[in-house]
N, C-alpha and C positions, 0 to 999 in steps of 0.2 A: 594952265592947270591941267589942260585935257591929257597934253604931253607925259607930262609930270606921272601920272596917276598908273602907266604901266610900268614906268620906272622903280616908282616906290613898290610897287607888285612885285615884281620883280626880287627887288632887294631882302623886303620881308619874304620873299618865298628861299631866299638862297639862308639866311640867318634860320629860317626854323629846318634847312635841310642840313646845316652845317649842327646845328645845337641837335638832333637828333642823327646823326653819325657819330657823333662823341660821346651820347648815352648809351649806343648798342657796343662801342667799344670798351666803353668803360665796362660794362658789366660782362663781356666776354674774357678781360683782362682780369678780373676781378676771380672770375672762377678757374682761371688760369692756377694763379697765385695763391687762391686754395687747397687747389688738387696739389700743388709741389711741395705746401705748409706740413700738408696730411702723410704725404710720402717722405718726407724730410727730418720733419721733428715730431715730436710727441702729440701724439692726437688727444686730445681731452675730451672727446668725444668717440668711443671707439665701440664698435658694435659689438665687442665682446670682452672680458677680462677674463684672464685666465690665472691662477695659482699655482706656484709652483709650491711641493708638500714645504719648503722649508719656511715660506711664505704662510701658509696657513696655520705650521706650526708655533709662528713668530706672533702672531695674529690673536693666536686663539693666548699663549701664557701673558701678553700684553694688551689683552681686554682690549684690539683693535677690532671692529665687524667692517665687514663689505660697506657697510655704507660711509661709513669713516674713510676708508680707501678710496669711495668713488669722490668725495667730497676735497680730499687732497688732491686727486688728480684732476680735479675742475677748478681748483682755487690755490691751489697752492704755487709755490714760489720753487722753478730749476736752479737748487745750488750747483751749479757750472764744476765748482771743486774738487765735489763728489760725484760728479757724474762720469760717466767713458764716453765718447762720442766721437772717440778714433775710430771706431767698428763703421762697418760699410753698413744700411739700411738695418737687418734685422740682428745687428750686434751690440747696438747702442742702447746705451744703459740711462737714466735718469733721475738723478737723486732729487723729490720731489718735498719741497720740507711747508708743512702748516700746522695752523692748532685747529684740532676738532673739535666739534662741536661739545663734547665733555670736557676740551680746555686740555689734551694732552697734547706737548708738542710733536710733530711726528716727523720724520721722514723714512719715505717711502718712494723703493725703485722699481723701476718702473723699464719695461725694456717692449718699446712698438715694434711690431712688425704687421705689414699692410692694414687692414683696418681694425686687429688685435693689439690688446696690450698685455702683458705677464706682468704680474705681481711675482718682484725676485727676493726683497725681504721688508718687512718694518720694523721700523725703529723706534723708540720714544728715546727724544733726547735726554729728557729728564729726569726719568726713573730707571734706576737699572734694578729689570724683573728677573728673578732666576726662572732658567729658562735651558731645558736641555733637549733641543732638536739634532733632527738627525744631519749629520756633517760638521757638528762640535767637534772644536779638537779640546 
């Protein structure tokens, strides 16, 4: 047993050195894959949102607010469809479709660039509002 007892030492010491090399890479691998998420696709979390006027103007005759906006682009669903995502990083566009919390359905594009996103128009699918902003034809 006396043999035995550096052995198993041994063994348990190489198992808790192998199960913690796999933890510190997991979680370097982990923030790898976020930083590329963040650069890549639509951040849902962006440290700023920006408006463009025809966006504001679409916003304000379709009784959408900011918070409606932030809340589509935390929860809602990329229709692929309508979106462009042929553009290289800050050309890509994304049609972002949910129902708000007053129950209108929306979609709203959405175009990331680094840790920004633009609000490019919204929509409600369901009601068509009149509505004449600037770049109507």
């Amino acid at each position: 047993m006396k043999k035995a007892k550096p052995f198993i030492a041994l063994v348990i010491l190489v198992v808790v050195a192998i199960f913690l090399r796999n933890c510190v890479s997991n979680k370097s691998n982990k923030k790898e894959v976020d930083e590329n998420v963040k650069q890549r696709g639509l951040n849902r979390n962006p440290s700023n949102i920006n408006y463009t006027k025809h966006a504001k103007c679409r916003m304000d005759c379709r009784h959408i607010d900011e918070k409606e906006v932030v809340y589509i682009l935390e929860n809602g669903k990329i229709n692929y469809s309508k979106s462009d995502l042929k553009g290289k990083d800050c050309n890509k566009k994304y049609a972002v479709e949910g129902i708000s919390k007053d129950k209108q359905k929306l979609r709203i594009v959405f175009a990331p660039c680094n840790n920004e996103v633009t609000v490019i128009t919204c929509i409600d699918l369901d009601t068509e509002w009149e509505c004449s902003c600037p770049g109507d034809e």
